[in-house]
Every structure is written in structure tokens, then in C-alpha cells.
MOPAC internal coordinates of N, CA, C and O (Angstrom, degrees):
PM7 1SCF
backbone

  N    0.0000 0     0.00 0     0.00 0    0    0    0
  C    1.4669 1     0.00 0     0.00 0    1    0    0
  C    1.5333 1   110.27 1     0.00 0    2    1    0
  O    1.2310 1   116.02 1   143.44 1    3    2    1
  N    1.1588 1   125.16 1   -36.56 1    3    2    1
  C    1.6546 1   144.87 1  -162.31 1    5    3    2
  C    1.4588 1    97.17 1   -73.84 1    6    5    3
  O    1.2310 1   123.66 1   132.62 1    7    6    5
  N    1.6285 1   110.59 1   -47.38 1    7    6    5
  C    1.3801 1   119.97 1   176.55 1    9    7    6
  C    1.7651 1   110.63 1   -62.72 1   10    9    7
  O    1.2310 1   117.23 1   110.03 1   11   10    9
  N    1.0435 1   122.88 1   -69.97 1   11   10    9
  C    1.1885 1   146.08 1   156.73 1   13   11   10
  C    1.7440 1   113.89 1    -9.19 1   14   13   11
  O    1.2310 1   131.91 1   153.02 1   15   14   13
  N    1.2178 1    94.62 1   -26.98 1   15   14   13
  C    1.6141 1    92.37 1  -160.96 1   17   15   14
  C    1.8143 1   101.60 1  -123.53 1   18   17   15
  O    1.2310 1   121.11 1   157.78 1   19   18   17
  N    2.0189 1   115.48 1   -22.22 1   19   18   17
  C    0.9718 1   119.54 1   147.97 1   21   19   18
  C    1.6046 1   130.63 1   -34.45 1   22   21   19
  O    1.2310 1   131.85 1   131.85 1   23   22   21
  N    1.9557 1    94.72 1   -48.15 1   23   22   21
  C    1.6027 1   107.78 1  -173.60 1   25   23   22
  C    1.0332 1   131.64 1   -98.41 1   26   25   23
  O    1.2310 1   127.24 1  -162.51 1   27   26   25
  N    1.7213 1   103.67 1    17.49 1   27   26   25
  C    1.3767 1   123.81 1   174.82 1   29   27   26
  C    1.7179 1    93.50 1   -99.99 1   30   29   27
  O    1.2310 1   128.87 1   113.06 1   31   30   29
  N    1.1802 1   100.51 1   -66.94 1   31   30   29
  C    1.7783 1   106.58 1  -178.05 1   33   31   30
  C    1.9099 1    97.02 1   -35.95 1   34   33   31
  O    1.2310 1   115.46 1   126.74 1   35   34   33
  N    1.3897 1   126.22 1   -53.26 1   35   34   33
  C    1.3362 1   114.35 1  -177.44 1   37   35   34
  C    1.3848 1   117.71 1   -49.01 1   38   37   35
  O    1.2310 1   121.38 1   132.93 1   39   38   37
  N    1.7413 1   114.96 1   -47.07 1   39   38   37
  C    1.2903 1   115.03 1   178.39 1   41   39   38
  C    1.4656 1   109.92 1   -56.09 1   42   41   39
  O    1.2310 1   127.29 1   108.60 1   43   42   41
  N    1.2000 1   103.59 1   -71.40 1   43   42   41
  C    1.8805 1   103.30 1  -177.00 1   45   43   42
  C    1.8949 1   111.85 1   -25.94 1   46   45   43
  O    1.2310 1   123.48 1   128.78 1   47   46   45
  N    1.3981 1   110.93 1   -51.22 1   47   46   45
  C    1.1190 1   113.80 1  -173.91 1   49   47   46
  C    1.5305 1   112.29 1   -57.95 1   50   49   47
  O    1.2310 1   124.05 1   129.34 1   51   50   49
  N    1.6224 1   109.83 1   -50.66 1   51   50   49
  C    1.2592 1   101.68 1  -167.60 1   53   51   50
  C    2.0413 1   115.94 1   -68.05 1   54   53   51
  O    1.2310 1   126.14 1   150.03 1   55   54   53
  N    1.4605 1   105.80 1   -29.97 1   55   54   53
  C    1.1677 1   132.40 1  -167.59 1   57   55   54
  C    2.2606 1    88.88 1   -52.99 1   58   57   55
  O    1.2310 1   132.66 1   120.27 1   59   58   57
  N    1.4098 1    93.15 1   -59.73 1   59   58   57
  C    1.8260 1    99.10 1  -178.54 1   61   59   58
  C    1.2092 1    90.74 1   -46.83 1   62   61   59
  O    1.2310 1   105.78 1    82.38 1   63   62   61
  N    1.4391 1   143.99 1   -97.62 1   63   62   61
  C    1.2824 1   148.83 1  -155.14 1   65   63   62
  C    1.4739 1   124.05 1   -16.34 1   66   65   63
  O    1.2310 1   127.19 1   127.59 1   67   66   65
  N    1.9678 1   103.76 1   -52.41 1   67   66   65
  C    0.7545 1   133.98 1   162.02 1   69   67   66
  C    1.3715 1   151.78 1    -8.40 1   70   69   67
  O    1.2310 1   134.35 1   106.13 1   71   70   69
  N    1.5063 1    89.86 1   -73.87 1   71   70   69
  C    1.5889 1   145.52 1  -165.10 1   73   71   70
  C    1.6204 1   109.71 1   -82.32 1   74   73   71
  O    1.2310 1   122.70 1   150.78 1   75   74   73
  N    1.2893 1   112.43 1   -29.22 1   75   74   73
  C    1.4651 1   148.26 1  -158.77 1   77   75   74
  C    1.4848 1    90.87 1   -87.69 1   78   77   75
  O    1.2310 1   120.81 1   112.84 1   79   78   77
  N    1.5319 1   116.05 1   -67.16 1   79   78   77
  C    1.3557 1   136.79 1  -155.22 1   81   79   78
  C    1.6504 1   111.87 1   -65.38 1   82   81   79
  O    1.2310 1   131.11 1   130.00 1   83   82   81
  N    1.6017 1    96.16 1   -50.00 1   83   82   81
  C    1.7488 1   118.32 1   177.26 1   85   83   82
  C    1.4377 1   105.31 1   -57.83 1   86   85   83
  O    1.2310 1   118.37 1   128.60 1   87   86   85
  N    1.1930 1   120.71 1   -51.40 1   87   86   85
  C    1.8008 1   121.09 1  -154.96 1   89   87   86
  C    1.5674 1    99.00 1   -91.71 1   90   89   87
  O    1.2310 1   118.53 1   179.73 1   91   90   89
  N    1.5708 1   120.40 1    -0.27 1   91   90   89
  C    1.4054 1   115.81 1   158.03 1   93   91   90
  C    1.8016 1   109.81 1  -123.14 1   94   93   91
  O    1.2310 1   122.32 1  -155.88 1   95   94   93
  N    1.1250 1   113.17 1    24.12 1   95   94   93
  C    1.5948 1   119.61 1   141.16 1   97   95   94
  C    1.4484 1   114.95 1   -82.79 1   98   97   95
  O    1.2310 1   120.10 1   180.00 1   99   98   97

């Protein structure tokens, strides 16, 4: 579960970064 919820927190994180990058392409 601990894992599970690490590699969600990664997604979320990367998804912000992301999201940022796209809508100023």
C-alpha cells in the first residue's frame, strides 16, 4: 500500500510539472 501510494504521489507530482509545461507550449 505504502508503495502504491509513493507512485501515486510521483504521478501527481510529475502530472503538476507537466501541466505547466503543455499549456505554455
Amino acid at each position: 500500500m505504502r508503495v502504491l501510494g509513493g507512485r501515486c504521489g510521483a504521478l501527481l507530482a510529475c502530472l503538476l510539472l507537466v501541466l505547466p509545461v503543455s499549456e505554455a507550449n
